[in-house]
C-alpha positions as CSV (number, residue, x, y, z in Angstrom):
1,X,26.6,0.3,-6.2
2,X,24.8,1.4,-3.2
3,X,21.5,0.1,-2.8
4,X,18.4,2.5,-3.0
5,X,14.9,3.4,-2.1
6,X,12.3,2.6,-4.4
7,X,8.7,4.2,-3.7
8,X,5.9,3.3,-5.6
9,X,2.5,5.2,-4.9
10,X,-1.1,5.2,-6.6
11,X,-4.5,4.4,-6.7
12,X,-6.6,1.5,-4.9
13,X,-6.3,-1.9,-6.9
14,X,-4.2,-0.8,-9.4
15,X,-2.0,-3.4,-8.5
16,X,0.9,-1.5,-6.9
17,X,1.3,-4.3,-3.7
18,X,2.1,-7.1,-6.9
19,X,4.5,-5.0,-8.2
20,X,6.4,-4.1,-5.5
21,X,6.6,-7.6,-4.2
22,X,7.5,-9.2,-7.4
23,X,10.6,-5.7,-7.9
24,X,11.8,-6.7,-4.0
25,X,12.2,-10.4,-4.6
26,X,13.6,-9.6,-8.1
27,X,16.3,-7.6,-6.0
28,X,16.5,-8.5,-3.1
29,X,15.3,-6.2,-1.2
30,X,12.7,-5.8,1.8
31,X,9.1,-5.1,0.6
32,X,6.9,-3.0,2.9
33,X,3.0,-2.4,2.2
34,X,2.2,0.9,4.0
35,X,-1.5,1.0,2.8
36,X,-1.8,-2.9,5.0
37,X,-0.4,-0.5,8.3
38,X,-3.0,1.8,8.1
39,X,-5.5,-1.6,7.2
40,X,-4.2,-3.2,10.2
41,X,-4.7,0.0,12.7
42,X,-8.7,0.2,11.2
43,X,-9.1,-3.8,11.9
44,X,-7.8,-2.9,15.4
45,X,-10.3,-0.3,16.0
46,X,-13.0,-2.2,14.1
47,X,-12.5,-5.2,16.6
48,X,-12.0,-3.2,19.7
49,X,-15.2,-1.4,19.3
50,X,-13.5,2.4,17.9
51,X,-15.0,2.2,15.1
52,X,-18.9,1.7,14.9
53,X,-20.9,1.5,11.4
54,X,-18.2,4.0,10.2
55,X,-18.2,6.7,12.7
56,X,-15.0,7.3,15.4
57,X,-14.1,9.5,17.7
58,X,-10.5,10.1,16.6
59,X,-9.2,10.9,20.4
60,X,-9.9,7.2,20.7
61,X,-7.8,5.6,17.9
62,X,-4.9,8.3,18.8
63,X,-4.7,7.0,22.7
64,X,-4.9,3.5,20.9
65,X,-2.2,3.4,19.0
66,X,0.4,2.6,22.0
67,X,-1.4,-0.8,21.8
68,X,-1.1,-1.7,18.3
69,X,2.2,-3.2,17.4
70,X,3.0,-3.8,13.3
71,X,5.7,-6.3,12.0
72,X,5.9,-7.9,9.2
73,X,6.8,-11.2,8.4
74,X,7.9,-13.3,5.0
75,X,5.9,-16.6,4.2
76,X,8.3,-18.9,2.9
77,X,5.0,-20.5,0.8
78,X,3.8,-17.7,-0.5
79,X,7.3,-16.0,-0.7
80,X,5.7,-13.0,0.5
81,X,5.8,-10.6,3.8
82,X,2.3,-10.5,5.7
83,X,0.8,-7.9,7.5
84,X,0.9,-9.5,11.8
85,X,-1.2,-7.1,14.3
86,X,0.0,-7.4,17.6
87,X,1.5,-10.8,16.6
88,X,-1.2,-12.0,14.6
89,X,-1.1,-13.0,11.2
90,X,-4.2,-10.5,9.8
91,X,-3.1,-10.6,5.4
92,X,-6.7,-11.7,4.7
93,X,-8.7,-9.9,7.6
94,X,-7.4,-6.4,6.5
95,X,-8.2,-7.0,3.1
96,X,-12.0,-7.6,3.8
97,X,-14.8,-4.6,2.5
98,X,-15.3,-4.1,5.9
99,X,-11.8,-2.3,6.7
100,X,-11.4,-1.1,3.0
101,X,-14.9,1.2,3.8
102,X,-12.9,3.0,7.1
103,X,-9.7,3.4,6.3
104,X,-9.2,6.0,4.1
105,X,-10.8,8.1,6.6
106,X,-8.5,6.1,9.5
107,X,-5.6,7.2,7.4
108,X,-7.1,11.3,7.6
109,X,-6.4,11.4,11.2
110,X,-2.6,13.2,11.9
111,X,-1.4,11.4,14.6
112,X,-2.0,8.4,12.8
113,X,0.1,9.1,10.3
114,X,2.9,10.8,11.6
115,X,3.1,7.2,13.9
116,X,2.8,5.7,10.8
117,X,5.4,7.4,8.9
118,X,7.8,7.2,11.8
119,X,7.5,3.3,11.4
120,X,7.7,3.3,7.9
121,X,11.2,5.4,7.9
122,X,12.7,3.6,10.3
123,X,11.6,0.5,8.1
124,X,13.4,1.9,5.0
125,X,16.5,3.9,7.2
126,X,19.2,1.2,5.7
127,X,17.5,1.5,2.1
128,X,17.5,-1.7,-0.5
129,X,13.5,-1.3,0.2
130,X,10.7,-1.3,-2.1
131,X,8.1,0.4,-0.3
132,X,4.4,1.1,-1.7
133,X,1.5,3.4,-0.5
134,X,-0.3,6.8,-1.1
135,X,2.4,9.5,0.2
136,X,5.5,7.3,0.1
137,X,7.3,9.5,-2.8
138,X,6.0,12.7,-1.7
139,X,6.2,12.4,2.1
140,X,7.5,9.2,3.6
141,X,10.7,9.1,1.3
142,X,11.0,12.0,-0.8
143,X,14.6,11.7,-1.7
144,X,13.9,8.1,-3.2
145,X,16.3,7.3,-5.7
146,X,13.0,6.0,-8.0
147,X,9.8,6.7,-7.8
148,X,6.5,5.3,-9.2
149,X,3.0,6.5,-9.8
150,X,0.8,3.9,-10.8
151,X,-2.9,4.3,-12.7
152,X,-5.3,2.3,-14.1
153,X,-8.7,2.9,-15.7
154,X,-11.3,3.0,-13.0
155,X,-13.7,0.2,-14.7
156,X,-10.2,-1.7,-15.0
157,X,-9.5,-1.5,-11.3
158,X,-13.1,-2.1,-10.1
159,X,-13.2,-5.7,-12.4
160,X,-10.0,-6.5,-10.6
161,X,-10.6,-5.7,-7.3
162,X,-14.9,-7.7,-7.8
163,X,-12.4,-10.6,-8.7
164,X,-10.0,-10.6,-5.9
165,X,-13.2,-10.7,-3.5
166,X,-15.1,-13.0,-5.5
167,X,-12.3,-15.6,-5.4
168,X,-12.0,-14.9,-2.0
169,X,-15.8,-15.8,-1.7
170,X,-16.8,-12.4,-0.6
171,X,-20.7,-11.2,-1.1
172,X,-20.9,-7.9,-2.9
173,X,-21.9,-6.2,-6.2
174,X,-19.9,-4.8,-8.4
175,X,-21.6,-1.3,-8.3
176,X,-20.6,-1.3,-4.5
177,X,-16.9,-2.2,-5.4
178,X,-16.8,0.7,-7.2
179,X,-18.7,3.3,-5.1
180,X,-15.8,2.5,-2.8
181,X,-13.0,2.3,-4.8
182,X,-14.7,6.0,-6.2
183,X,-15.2,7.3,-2.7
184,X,-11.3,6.1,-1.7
185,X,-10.1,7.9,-4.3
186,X,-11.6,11.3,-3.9
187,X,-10.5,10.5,0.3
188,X,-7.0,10.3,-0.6
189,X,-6.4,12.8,-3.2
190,X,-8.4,15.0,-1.0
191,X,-7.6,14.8,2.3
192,X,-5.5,17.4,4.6
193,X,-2.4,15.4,5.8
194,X,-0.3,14.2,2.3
195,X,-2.9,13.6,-0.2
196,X,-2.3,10.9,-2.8
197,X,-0.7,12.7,-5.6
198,X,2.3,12.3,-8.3
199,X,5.5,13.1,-7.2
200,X,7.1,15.9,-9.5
201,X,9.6,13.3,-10.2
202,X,7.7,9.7,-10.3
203,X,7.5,7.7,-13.3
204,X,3.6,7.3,-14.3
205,X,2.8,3.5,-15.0
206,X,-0.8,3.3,-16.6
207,X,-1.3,-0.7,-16.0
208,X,-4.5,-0.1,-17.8
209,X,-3.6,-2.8,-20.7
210,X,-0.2,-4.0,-19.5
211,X,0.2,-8.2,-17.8
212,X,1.9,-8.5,-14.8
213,X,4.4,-9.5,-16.3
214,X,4.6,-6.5,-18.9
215,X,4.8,-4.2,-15.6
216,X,7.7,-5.6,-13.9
217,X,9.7,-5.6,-17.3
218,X,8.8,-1.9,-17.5
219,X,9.8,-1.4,-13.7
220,X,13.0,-3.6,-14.2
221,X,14.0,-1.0,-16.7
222,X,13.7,1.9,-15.1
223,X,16.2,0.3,-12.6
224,X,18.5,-1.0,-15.1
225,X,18.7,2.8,-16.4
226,X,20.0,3.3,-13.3
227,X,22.6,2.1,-13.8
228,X,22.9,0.0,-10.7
229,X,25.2,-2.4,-11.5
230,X,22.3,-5.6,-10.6
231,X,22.7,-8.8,-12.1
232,X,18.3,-8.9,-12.5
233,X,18.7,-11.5,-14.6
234,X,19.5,-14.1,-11.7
């Protein structure tokens, strides 16, 4: 059959860039992160001086964004795409407290995402795309064939998220992991332009208590029930 557009939106850290990646390479399909564009137009700003101990002027970013170029590219040893800003391979700098403290409000800003959107459609225009981010069900691809809404207890995400940065030898307390996975949240679902919120027709996955592996089985289902005619067992 035809292949189709999967969107799969949700909360910080509750692991919906894992899932995606591991649903894409289980099909075959291209894998974009959405929330690493907006990470990667914040690290621009950050390191070009727009942004300054969290305070922008957002006539600056906008007249910036004709200088920041996004592409994606698949690492053949970690058999995953990474995030490349203006040609530079930025997976580990966008992922630092530093961006993950201005983006949400980054993200606010309308010109920035109707560039961003623009991108991301023409990313998905030929479909057999997983795709992951905060609006991608409601706004970016509404007509997706499935869609996903993932959710996970707040303590749950805030021990995985202090572990990600830990092992990536990052200094920083748990309480302040959580005061800004708290203060994300209430950005996104709060904001003007798209808010994070469920799609009337998304599929809630509470990862809560499930293993990686226990997600993608659940994901893998909903696909099979599809009826898509995959062979998912290759």
């Amino acid at each position: 059959m035809k292949p189709i557009t999967i969107a799969i939106d949700g909360y910080s850290s509750c692991g919906k860039s894992t899932i995606a990646k591991s649903l894409a390479a289980k099909l075959h399909y291209s894998y974009v992160d959405t929330g690493a564009m907006y990470r990667a137009v914040t690290l621009y700003c950050i390191d070009h001086g727009l942004i300054k101990d969290h305070a922008f002027d957002e006539h600056e970013i906008v007249l910036a964004l004709k200088d920041i170029h996004l592409t994606f590219k698949f690492n053949p040893n970690t058999k995953s795409s990474e995030t490349f800003l203006n040609g530079i391979n930025v997976e580990k700098e966008i992922r630092s407290m530093n961006v993950s403290s201005s983006v949400s409000p980054v993200s606010k800003i309308h010109e920035v995402r109707v560039h961003l959107v623009a991108l991301q459609r023409e990313m998905g225009k030929n479909k057999a795309v997983v795709m992951d981010g905060r609006d991608i069900g409601t706004n970016v691809f509404p007509d997706a064939e499935l869609k996903i809404f993932m959710t996970a207890d707040p303590d749950i995400r805030t021990h995985r998220r202090y572990d990600e940065l830990a092992a990536k030898g990052v200094k920083i307390t748990f309480e302040e992991v959580r005061e800004n996975l708290i203060s994300r949240d209430h950005e996104d679902t709060h904001r003007k332009e798209n808010p994070l919120i469920k799609a009337d027709d998304a599929i809630v996955l509470d990862n809560t208590d499930l293993t990686r592996e226990e997600q993608l089985e659940f994901v893998v289902k909903l696909v099979e029930d599809l009826s898509l005619g995959y062979d998912l067992a290759k």
